[in-house]
C-alpha positions as CSV (number, residue, x, y, z in Angstrom):
1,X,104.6,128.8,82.1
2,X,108.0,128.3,80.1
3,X,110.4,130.0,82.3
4,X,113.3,129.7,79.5
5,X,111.0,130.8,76.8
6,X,109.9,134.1,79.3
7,X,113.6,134.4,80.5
8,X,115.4,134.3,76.3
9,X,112.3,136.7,75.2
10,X,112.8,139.1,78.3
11,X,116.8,139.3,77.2
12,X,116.4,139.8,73.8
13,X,113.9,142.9,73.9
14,X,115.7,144.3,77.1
15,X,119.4,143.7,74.5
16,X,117.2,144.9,72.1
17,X,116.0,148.1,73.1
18,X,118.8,149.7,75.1
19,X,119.9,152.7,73.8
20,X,117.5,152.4,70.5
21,X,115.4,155.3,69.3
22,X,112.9,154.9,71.9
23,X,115.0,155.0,75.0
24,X,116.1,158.0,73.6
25,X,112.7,159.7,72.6
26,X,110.8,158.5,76.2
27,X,114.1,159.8,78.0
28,X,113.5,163.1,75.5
29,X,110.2,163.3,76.8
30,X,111.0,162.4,80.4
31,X,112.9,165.8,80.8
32,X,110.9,167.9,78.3
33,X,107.6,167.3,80.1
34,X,109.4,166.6,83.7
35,X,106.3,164.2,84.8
36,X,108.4,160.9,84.2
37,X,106.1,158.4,85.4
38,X,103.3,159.6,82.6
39,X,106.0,159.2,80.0
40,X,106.6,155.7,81.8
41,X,103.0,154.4,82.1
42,X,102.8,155.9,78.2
43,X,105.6,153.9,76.9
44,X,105.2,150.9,78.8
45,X,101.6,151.0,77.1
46,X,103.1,151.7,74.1
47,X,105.3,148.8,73.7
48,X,103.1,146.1,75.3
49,X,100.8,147.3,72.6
50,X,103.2,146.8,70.0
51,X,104.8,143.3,71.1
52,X,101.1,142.2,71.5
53,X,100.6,142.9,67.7
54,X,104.0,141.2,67.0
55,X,103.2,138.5,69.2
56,X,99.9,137.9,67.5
57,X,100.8,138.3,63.9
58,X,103.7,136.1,64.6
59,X,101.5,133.3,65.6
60,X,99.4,134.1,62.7
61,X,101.9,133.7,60.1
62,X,104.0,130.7,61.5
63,X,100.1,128.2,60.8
64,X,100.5,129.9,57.5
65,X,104.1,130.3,56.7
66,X,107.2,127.8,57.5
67,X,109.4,129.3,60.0
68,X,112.3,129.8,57.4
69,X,110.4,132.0,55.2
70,X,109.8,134.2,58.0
71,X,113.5,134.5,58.9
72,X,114.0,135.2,55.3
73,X,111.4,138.0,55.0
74,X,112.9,139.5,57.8
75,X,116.6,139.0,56.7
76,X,115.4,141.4,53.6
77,X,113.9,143.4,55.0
78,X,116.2,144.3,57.5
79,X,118.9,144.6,55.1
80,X,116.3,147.0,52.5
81,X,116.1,149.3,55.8
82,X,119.7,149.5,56.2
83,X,120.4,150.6,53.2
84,X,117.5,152.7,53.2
85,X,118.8,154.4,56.2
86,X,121.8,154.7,54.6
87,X,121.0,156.7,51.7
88,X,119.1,158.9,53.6
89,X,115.7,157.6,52.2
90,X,114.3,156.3,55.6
């Protein structure tokens, strides 16, 4: 096990999804429903489901793809959701 690699990614997504979207609809849910550890166990499941597909396609693309391209792609399209988002089109 790479401690440092577990530690970094740990940071990152914990940085990452503070106060995003998703904090805010499982808290939503949380006190709509008021059964907080199903909204838990749900979005735990969730979003080990969806960092197992990034995980995986990740792996996938960088035998395929040099590592720079990736950043690249994702630079763009990071930047085409911005502005997206900012004229009200996302």
């Amino acid at each position: 096990m790479d401690w440092r690699v577990l530690i970094t990614t740990f940071g990152v997504i914990f940085l990452a999804e503070m106060g995003d979207k998703t904090q805010l609809a499982a808290m939503t849910m949380a006190a709509q429903t008021k059964k907080p550890v199903a909204v838990f166990i749900g979005a735990a499941l969730a979003l080990v489901c969806v960092s197992a597909i990034g995980v995986v396609v990740g792996g996938l693309l960088s035998e395929y793809v040099p590592l720079i391209w990736i950043k690249r792609v994702s630079a763009v399209a990071f930047i085409v959701i911005g502005v997206l988002i900012l004229m009200d089109k996302f």
